[in-house]
Each structure stands twice: as structure tokens, then as C-alpha cells.
C-alpha positions in Angstrom: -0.1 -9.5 -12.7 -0.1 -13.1 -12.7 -1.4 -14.9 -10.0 0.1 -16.8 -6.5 -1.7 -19.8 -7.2 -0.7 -19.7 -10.9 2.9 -19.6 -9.7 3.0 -21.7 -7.2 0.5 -24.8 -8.3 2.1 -25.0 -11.6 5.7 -23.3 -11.0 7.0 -25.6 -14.0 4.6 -23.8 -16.5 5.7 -20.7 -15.1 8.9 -20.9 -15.5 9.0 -22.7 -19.2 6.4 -19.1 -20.2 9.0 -17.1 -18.7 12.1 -18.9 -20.2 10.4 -18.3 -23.9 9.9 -14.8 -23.1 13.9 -14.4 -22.1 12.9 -13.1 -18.3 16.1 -13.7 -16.3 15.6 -13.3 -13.2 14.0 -16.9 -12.2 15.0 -17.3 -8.8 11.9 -14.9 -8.3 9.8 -17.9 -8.7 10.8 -19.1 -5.9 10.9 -16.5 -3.6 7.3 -16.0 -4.3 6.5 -19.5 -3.6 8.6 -19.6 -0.6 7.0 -16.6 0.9 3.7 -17.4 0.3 4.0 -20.6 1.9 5.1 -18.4 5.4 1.6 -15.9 4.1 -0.3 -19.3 4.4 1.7 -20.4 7.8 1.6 -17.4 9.6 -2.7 -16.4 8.1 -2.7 -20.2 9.9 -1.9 -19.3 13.2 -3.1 -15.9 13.4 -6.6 -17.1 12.8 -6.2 -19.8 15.2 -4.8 -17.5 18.1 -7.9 -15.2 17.2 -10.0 -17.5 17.4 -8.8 -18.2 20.8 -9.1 -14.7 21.3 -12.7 -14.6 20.9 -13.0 -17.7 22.9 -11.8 -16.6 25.7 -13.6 -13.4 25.3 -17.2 -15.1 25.2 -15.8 -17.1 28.8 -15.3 -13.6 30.5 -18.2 -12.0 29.3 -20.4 -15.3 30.6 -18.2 -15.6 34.2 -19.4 -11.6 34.5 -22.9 -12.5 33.1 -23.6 -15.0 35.9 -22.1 -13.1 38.7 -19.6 -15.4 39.8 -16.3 -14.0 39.7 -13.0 -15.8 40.6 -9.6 -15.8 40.3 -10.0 -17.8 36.7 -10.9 -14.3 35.4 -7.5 -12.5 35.8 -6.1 -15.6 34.3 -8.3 -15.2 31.1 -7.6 -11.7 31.1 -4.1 -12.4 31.1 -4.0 -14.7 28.3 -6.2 -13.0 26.3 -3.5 -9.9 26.6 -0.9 -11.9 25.3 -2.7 -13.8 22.6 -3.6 -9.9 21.3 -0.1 -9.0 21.4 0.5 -12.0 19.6 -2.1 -11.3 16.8 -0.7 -8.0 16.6 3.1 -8.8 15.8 1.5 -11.8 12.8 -0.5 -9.3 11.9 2.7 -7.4 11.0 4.3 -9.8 9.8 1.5 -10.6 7.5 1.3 -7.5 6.0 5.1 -7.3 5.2 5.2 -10.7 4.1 2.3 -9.1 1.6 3.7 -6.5 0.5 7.1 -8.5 0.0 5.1 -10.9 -2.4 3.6 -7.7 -4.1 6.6 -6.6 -5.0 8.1 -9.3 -6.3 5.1 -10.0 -8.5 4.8 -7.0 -10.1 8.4 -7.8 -11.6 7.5 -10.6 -13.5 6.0 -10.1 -17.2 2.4 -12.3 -18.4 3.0 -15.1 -19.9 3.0 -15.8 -23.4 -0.2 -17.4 -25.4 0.5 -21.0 -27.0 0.3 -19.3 -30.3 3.0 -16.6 -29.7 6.3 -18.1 -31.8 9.4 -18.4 -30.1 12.2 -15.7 -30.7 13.5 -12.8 -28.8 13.5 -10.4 -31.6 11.4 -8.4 -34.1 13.3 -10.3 -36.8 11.6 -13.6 -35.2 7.8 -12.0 -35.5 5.7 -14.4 -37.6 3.6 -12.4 -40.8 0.3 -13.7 -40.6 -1.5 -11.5 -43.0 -0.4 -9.0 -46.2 -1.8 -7.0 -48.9 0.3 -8.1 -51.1 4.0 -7.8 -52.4 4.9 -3.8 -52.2 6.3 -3.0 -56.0 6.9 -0.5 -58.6 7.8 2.0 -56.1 8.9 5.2 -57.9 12.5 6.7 -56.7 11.3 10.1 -56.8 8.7 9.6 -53.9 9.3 12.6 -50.9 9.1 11.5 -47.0 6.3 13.0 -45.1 8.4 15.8 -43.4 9.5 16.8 -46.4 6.0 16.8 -48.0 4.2 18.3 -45.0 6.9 21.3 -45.2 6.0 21.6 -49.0 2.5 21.9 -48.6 2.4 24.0 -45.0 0.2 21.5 -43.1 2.6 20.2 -40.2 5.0 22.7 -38.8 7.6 21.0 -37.0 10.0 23.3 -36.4 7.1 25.7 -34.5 5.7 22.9 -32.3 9.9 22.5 -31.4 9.5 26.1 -30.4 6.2 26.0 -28.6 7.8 22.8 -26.4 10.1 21.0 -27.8 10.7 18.1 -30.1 7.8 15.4 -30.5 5.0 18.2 -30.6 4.5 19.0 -34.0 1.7 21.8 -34.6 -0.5 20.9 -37.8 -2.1 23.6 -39.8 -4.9 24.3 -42.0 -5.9 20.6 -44.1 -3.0 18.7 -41.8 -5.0 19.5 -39.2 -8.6 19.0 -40.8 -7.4 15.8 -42.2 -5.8 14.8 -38.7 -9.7 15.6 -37.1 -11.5 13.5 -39.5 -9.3 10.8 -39.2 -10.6 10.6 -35.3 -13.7 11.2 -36.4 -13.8 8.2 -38.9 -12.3 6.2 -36.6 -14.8 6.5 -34.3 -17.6 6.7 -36.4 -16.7 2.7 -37.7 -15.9 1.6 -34.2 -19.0 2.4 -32.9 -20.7 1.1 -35.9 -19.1 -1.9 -35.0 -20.4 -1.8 -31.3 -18.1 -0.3 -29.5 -19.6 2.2 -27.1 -17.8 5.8 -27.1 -16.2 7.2 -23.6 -14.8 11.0 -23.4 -11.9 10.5 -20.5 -9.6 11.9 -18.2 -6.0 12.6 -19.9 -4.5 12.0 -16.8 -4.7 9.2 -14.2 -3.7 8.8 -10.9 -1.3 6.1 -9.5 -3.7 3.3 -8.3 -5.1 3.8 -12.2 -1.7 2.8 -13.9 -0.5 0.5 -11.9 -4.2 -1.3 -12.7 -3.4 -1.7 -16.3 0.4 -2.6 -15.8 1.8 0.8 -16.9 2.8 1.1 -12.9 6.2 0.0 -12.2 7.1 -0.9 -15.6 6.8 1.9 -17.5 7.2 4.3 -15.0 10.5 6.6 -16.7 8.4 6.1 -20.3 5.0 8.4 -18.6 5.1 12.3 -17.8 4.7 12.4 -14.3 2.5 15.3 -12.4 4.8 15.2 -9.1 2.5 18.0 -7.1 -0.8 15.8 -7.5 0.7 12.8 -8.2 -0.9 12.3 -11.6 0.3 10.9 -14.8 -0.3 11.7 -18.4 -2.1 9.1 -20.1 0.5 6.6 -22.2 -2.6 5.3 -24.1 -7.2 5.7 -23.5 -6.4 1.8 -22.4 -5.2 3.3 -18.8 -8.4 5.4 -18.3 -11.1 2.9 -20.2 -9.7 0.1 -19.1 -9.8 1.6 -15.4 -13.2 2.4 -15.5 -14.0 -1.1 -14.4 -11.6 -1.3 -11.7 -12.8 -2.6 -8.2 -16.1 -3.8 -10.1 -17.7 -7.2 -10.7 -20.4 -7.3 -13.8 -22.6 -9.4 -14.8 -22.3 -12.4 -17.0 -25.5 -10.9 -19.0 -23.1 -7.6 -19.9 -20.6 -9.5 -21.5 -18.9 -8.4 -24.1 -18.3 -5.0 -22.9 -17.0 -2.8 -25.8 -15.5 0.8 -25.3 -13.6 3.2 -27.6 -12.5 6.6 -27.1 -9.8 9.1 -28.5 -7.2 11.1 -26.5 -3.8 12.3 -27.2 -1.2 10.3 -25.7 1.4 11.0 -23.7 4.8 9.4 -24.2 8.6 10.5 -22.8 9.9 7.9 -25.1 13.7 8.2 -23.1 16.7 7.4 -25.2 14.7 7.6 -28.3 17.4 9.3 -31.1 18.0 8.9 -35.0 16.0 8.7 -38.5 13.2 6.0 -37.0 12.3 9.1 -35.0 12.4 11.8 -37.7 8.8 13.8 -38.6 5.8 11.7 -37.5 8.0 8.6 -36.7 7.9 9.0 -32.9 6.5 12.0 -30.9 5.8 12.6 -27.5 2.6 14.0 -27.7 0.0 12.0 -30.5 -3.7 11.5 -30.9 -5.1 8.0 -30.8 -8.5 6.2 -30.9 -8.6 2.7 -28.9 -10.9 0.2 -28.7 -11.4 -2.1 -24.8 -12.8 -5.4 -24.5 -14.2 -7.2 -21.4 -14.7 -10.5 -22.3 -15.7 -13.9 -20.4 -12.6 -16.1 -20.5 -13.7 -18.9 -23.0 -14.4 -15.9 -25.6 -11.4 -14.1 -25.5 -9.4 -15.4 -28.3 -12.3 -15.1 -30.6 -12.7 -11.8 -29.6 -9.2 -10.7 -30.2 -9.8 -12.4 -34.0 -12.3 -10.0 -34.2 -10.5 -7.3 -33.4 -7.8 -8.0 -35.7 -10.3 -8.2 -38.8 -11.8 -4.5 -37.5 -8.5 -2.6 -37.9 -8.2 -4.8 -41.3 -10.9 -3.7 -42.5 -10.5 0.2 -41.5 -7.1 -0.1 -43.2 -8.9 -1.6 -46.5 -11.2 1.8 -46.5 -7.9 4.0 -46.7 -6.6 2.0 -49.0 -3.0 1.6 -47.3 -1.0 -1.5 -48.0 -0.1 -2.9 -44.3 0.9 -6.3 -43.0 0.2 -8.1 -39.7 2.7 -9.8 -37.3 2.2 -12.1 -34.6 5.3 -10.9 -31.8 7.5 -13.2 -30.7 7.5 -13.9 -26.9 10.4 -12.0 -26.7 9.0 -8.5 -28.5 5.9 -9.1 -26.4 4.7 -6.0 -24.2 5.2 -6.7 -20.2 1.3 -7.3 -20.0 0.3 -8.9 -22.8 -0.2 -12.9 -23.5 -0.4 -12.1 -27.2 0.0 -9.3 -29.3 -0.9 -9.0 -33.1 1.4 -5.6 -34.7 -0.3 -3.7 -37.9 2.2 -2.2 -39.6 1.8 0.1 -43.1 4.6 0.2 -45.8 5.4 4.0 -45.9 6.3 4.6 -49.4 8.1 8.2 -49.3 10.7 6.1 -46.1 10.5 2.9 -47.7 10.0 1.0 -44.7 7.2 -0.2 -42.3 5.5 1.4 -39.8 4.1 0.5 -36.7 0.5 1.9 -36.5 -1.1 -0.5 -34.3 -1.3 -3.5 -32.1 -4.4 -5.7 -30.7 -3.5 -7.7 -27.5 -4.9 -10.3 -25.1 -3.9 -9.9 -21.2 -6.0 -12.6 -20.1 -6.3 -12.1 -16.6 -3.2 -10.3 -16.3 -4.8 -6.9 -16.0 -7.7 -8.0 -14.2 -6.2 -9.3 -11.5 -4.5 -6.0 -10.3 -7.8 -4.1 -11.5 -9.7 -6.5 -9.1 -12.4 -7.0 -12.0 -14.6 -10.0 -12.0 -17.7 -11.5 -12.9 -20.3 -13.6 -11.6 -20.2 -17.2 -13.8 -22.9 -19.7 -14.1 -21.2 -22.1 -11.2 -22.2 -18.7 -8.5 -18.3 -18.1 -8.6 -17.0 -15.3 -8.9 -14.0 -15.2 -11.9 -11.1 -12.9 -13.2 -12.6 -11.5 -16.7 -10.0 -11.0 -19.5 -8.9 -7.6 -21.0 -8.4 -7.2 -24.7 -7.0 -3.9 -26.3 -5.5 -2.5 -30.1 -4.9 1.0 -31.1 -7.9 1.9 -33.8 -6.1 3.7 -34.5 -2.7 5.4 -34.1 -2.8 8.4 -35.9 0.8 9.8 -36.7 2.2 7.2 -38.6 -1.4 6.6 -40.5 -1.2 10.4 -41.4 2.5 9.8 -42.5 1.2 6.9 -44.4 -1.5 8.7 -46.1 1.1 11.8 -47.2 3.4 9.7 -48.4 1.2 7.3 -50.3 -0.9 9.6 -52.0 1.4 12.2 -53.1 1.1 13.2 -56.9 1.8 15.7 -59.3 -1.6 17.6 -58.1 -1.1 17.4 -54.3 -2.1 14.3 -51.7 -5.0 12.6 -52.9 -7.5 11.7 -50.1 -8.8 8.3 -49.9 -12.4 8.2 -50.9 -13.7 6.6 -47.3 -12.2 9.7 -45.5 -13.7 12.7 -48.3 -17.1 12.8 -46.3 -14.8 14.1 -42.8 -12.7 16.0 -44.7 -14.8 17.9 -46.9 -11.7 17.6 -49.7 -10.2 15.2 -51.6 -7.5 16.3 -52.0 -4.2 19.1 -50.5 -2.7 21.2 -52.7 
């Protein structure tokens, strides 16, 4: 979440970020401001009336030390009951006045980068990088469903049965090719330096609220209501989380982590053909990659992590693109976000398959993260993540892409996890 003195020492920057990002509900600006001014008031005078407190406390304690009581004692006793029932009710009003500012906070989105182009939809996102032109397309191309019925490797239909729709079961090579995708994935992040986690698939409430998931996304996550527990949305919630409540070092910086879980996603009000097969599930595998990075080095890190994924990509030989979002198509938390998206031959479209973003300190913040800089203060790090990547729509990629006469044709990169090179 952003923070108070962000808002309130430059309110004008605030609300400009906002404006470009289309949030409409302003006014909260001020009500922040406004309330935090009576947090700073009222913290004002309840430290003043305890300081009093203890004042007069240290006076009692010294009449009874010397052994000379009088009838200044009752007095001080007396107005050192009021001044306590005084602390109590700004005490209570502090905490409201708290938890009023919390609240309001959390509604309001991270501001956009400088860099992120104006626009309020996905028709204003700015192509920054591309394989080239997509041609010479043939007509006769099948779609992935289509292709994964053919050759028995992702059973739709069953995994409908099993739960429901969004679970697809995949059999036989679908499902070796679907393991050595995680595996190669993996394999070149941590080549790359990223240190590999094995974690929890589901979080509690303090966990997603740390990363922003919690109350913005909160009808988009399976919810565990007996234990209070949610499915994981993305790894980001549990890597990122692993940090929280913690202040490193400026000697660990960068910190680097990766890790694959399925994801979790109710994906409400989700209907049509951009959801058909692989398109959009509920349930998917992912790997992501987490960076902790000092504030000055954050933008080149999140370069960096845009030429990664590019250069997976390259090995599996898909022809993507990659779009900076407009401040309007911009996730709640993020102050920049770079999409990847692959051209799916058999749909004849593109397909989202990941995204690499920069929170700043937006995450931080409500994860409480920090690090000691070279000034002996301590400072909000900033939180970088990007999907390494999303498997469905990769898989649906790779079917439709390499289809042939003969079968799908395995890219060469991914033959050593497979074991084949090919699904016939």
C-alpha cells in the first residue's frame, strides 16, 4: 500500500498517479490526509498527558520515599486517575482513527512508473519488443483442444467430471511434457541465480493481504472458511511472504527466489471462447521468479528480468511479443508491468503467458520488509515479480505451433526433460 507520508507530503503527485490510472474515487485523498492529521493531533496529546502521567508518578513515589506524606498526595493521586482515564479514551480513539486510515488505504491502487503510457485499455498497451511479423499461417492449423483430443494427452471432459470446468486431467506425454516444462523452467532460473523454494499452496490471511491479494482480490481466491486459509492465486503470495516482518541486510541484496506450484484461481464471471481448452482454468501449474532489490536497482533489475523470460522463450522457439500496460490495464499493486504474450497459431490470436512487475514499495510496506542502508536507516526494499513461467497457455502454444503431419514436434531445448521429441 502506498504510504501516509506519500499521500499526504505530496497529495498533488498522488492524485495526478491516480487520475492516469482512472481510480475514481479521489475524495479518499483527503480523507486520509484529514485523518491522519487528527492520528498526529491526538499521538500529540496522548504522549503529552502520559508524560504527565509518569511525572506525577515519580512525585508520589519520592513524597512516600521520604516519609513525608500530606494532603498533596490524594491530589496527585487524583489527577493522575483522571489523566489515565484520559490516556485511555485517546488511546481508543487512536486506534480507530488507525484502523479508519487502514482501511481507506488499502482501497487505493500503486501508482504508476513514469514509463507506463497513458490509456485505460489493452488496446492503449505500448509493444516494446517482437519476434517478428507472424505470416504464412496455414488455414488448416487445429486449436489445442482439438489437437489434445486427437492425440489423448489432455482430457478435458474427465477433469470436468472429476471437479468441474478449469481442471483439465493430462495424460500420458501431455503430462510428461507439462513435467519437463517445470522442470526446464526451473533448471534456467536457477542457472540464472535464482534460488529454488518448495512452498505452502495455501496461505493464511496476514500472508495475502502482505502481497496485495487481501481485499482486492478477495472473490478471485478459493477461500478455506474452517481454517481461514486461501489457495495460492500465484508462488508470489508464499515467496514473497517469506520475508514478511524481516529486515536484511544491504550485503544480501539482490535476493532471488523461484519456485513452482499450481495456482489457484476462481476467475468469477469468466465465460466464452477466450476461456475454451487451456485458455483460462482454475486450477494451473506455474513457475515464478521474486526479487528483493535495494531501491536504486530496481528498474534494472526488472530489465533483467524481462530479457530472462526472452530468452527462455527463444529456447522453445515460440514467436511472442512484449507490451508495456497502460496505467489503466495495470494490476492493483504494480507500478509497472511488462505482458509476454505468444501468437497461438491453431486460435490465431495472442496469448497472455506472462507478466514481470515492479511494486516498488508498495508490497513492502504492508509486508513490513526493510533493510538497513549505508546512512544506519532503516528503508522499504522493493518487490519485483514475472511468471517464468505460466504453463497452460505455453503448452497450448507448443501444440498448436508444432503440430505436423507426424505429430507435435518438441522443441529441441525441452528433448532432454522430455525424453521425446516428438507426440504421436
Amino acid at each position: 500500500m502506498l504510504l501516509i507520508d506519500q499521500i499526504s507530503n505530496d497529495k498533488e503527485k498522488t492524485l495526478k498517479g491516480l487520475k492516469k490510472r482512472g481510480f475514481k474515487n479521489l475524495g479518499v485523498v483527503n480523507e486520509i490526509i484529514e485523518l491522519n492529521n487528527i492520528r498526529k493531533k491526538t499521538q500529540q496529546e496522548l504522549d503529552q498527558i502520559l508524560f504527565e502521567s509518569n511525572t506525577i508518578s515519580k512525585e508520589i513515589a519520592e513524597i512516600f520515599k521520604s516519609g513525608n506524606k500530606s494532603d498533596n498526595v490524594e491530589n496527585l493521586k487524583s489527577k493522575s486517575a483522571d489523566l489515565k482515564s484520559r490516556s485511555k479514551d485517546l488511546s481508543d480513539k487512536l486506534d480507530k482513527t488507525k484502523s479508519d486510515i487502514l482501511s481507506l488505504i488499502t482501497t487505493i491502487p500503486n501508482l504508476p512508473d513514469d514509463n507506463v503510457p497513458d490509456g485505460f485499455t489493452v488496446n492503449d498497451n505500448v509493444e516494446v519488443f517482437s519476434t517478428g511479423e507472424i505470416k504464412d499461417i496455414p488455414d488448416n492449423l487445429k486449436n489445442h483442444w482439438d489437437l489434445a483430443k486427437d492425440l489423448d494427452i489432455i482430457d478435458f471432459d474427465l477433469g470436468s467430471k472429476i471437479t468441474g470446468s478449469g481442471f483439465p486431467v493430462y495424460k500420458g506425454k501431455g503430462a510428461k511434457l507439462q513435467r519437463a516444462l517445470i522442470n526446464f523452467f526451473l533448471d534456467r532460473n536457477t542457472s540464472a541465480g535464482y534460488t529454488e523454494f518448495q512452498v505452502p499452496h495455501l496461505v493464511n490471511s496476514q500472508s495475502a493481504f502482505a502481497t496485495g491479494q487481501l481485499p482486492d482480490k478477495d472473490g478471485q481466491m478459493y477461500h478455506v472458511i474452517n481454517d481461514d486459509f486461501y489457495l495460492i492465486p500465484t508462488a508470489e503470495v508464499p515467496l514473497t511472504n517469506i520475508y514478511r516482518d524481516t529486515k536484511v541486510s544491504i550485503e544480501e541484496l539482490p535476493i532471488l527466489l523461484t519456485g513452482y506450484t499450481p495456482c489457484f484461481r476462481r476467475e468469477a464471471g469468466s465465460y466464452g471462447s477466450d476461456v475454451r481448452g487451456l485458455n483460462r482454468l482454475h486450477q494451473f501449474d506455474k513457475v515464478e521468479i521474486v526479487r528483493l532489490e535495494h531501491p536504486d536497482n530496481s528498474s534494472k533489475a526488472l530489465t533483467g528480468m524481462k530479457e530472462h523470460i526472452k530468452s527462455i522463450l527463444s529456447e522453445l522457439e515460440l514467436d511472442f511479443r512484449v507490451l508495456n500496460l497502460c496505467a489503466g490495464d495495470l494490476g492493483f499493486t504494480s507500478s509497472i508491468t511488462y505482458d509476454f504474450e505468444l501468437y497461438s497459431k491453431g486460435q490465431k490470436k495472442w496469448l497472455e503467458i506472462s507478466s514481470v512487475s515492479n511494486f516498488k514499495t508498495y508490497q513492502s510496506n504492508r509486508l513490513n520488509l526493510k533493510f538497513k542502508n549505508k546512512d544506519g536507516k532503516n528503508h522499504l526494499l522493493h518487490t519485483l515479480n514475472g511468471s517464468s513461467l505460466a504453463l497452460p497457455r505455453v503448452m497450448a502454444g507448443l501444440i498448436e505451433n508444432n503440430q505436423s503431419k507426424d505429430g507435435i514436434k518438441i522443441p529441441k531445448a525441452l528433448v532432454p526433460f522430455t525424453g521425446f521429441d516428438i507426440i504421436d
